[in-house]
C-alpha positions in Angstrom: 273.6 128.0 30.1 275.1 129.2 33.5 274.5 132.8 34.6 278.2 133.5 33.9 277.8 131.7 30.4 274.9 134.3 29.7 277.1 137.4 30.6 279.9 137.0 28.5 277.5 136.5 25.6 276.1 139.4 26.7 279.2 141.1 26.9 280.8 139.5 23.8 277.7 141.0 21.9 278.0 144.6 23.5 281.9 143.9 22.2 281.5 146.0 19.1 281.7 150.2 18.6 278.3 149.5 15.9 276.3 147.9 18.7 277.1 149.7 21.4 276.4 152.7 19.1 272.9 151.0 18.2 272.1 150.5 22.1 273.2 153.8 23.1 270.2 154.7 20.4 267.7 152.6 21.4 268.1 153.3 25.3 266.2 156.8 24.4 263.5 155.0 22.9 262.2 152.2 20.2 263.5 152.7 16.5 262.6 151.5 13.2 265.5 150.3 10.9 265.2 153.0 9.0 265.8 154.8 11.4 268.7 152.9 12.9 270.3 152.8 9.4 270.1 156.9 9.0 271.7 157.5 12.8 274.4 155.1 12.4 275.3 155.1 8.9 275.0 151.4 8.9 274.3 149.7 5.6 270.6 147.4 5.7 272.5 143.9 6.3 274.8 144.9 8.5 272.7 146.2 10.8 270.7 143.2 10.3 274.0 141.4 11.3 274.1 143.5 14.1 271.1 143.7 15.2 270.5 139.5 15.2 273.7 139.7 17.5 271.8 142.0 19.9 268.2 139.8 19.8 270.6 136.9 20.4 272.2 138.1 23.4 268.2 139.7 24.4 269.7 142.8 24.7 267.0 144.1 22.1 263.7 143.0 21.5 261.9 143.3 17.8 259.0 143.5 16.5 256.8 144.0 13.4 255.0 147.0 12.9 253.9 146.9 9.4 256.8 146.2 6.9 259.3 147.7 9.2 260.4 146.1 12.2 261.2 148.3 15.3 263.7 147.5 17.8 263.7 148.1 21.5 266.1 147.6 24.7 265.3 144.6 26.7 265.4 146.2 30.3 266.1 142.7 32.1 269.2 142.1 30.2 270.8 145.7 30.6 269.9 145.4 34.0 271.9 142.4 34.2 275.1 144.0 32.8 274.7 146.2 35.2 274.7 143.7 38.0 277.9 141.7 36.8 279.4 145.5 36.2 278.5 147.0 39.6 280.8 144.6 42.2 283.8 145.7 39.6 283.2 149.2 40.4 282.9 148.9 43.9 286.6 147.5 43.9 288.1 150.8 41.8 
């Protein structure tokens, strides 16, 4: 995949209210589901559908921690949106 391929499917995943909601979340730190679930009011699947979007896309990063999984912000990628954003707002 091309570097432009990889930013609209960044952007296409950031292309929802719910995920931006649950990236906005995670940017002040790692959260469980749980936890995820209570500050969004997102039902269990679909933040699961959400949140495989967002590990697609490697804007978010999992991992097991007992029977819970917590979720994290995948630096790189945001950094990335940042780059493709940055040359737009330079032209504003």
């Amino acid at each position: 995949m091309c570097e432009r391929e990889e930013a609209a499917a960044l952007f296409k995943a950031l292309g929802d209210g719910s995920r931006l909601k649950i990236v906005e979340l995670l940017a002040a730190g790692p959260l469980h589901a749980g936890a995820l679930q209570s500050k969004t009011g997102i039902g269990q699947s679909t933040l699961s559908y959400h949140m495989t979007i967002l590990c697609r896309a490697n804007l978010v990063s999992c991992r097991k921690q007992g029977r819970n999984m917590l979720y994290s912000l995948s630096k790189e990628n945001i950094k990335a949106a940042r780059k493709w954003l940055k040359p737009l707002s330079k032209s504003l």
